[in-house]
C-alpha positions in Angstrom: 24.9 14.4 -7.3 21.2 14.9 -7.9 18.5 14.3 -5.2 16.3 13.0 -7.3 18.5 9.8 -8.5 19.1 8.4 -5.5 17.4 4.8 -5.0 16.1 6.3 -1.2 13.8 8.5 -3.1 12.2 6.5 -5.7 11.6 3.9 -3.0 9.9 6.0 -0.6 7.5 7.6 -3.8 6.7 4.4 -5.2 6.1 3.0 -1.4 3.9 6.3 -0.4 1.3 5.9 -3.2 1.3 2.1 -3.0 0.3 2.7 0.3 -1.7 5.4 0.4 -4.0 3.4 -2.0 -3.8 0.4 0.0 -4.6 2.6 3.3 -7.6 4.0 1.3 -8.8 0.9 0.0 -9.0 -1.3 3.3 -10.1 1.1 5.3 -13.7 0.7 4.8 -13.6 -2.9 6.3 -12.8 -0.9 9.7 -14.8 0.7 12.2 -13.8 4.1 12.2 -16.3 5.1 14.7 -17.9 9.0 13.6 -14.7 9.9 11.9 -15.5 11.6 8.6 -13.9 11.4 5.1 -11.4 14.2 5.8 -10.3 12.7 9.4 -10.1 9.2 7.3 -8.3 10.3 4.8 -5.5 12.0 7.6 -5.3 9.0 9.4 -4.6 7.1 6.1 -1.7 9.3 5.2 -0.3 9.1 9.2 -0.4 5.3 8.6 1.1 5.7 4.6 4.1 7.7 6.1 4.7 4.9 9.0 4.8 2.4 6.0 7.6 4.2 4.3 9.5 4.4 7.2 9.9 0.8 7.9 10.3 0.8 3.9 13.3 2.8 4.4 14.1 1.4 7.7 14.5 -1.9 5.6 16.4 -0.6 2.9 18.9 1.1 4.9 19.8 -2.4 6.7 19.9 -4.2 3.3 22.0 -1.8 2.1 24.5 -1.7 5.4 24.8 -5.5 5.4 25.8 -5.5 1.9 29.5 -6.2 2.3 30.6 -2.6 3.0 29.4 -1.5 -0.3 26.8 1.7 -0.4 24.4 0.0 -2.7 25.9 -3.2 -4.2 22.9 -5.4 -4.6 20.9 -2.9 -6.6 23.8 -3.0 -9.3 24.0 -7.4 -9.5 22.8 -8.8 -12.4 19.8 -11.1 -12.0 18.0 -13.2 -14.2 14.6 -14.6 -13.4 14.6 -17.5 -15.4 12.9 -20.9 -14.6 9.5 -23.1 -15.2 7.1 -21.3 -15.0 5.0 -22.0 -11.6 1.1 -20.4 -11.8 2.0 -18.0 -13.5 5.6 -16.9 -11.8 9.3 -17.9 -12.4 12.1 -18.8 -9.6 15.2 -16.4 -9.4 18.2 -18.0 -10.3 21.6 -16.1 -9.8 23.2 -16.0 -13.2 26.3 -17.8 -13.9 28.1 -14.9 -15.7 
């Protein structure tokens, strides 16, 4: 088994950059006080790492309630079909 295909890793890589870039980009609409761009930019990455933890955190329980099964839900077939609402479409389960 490789490390690197497990779903727990790709979530918590996408999630930390997601992040991280959402940590960066708000972070000017706070006072900071005198912290400077290298203090910033640690705080950022404390926060980014809290993120994926509750992403993980979430995961996990997901993946436990899923009727005994390690990772069922990630394996289902979906189809997102439906009208078209601004832009988006409903999920619908399909009946296959």
């Amino acid at each position: 088994m490789k490390f690197d295909k497990e779903p727990e890793v790709h979530i918590a890589t996408f999630g930390f950059f997601t992040s991280f870039i959402w940590e960066m980009l708000q972070m000017p609409f706070f006072d900071v006080g005198s912290a400077d761009y290298w203090e910033r930019t640690l705080g950022c990455t404390r926060a980014t790492f809290g993120d994926v933890g509750i992403l993980l955190l979430a995961y996990a329980l997901e993946a436990r309630q899923s009727a005994g099964h390690r990772k069922p839900w990630l394996r289902r077939k979906r189809c997102f079909q439906g009208t078209p609402v601004h832009g988006m479409s409903s999920p619908t389960r399909d009946a296959g």
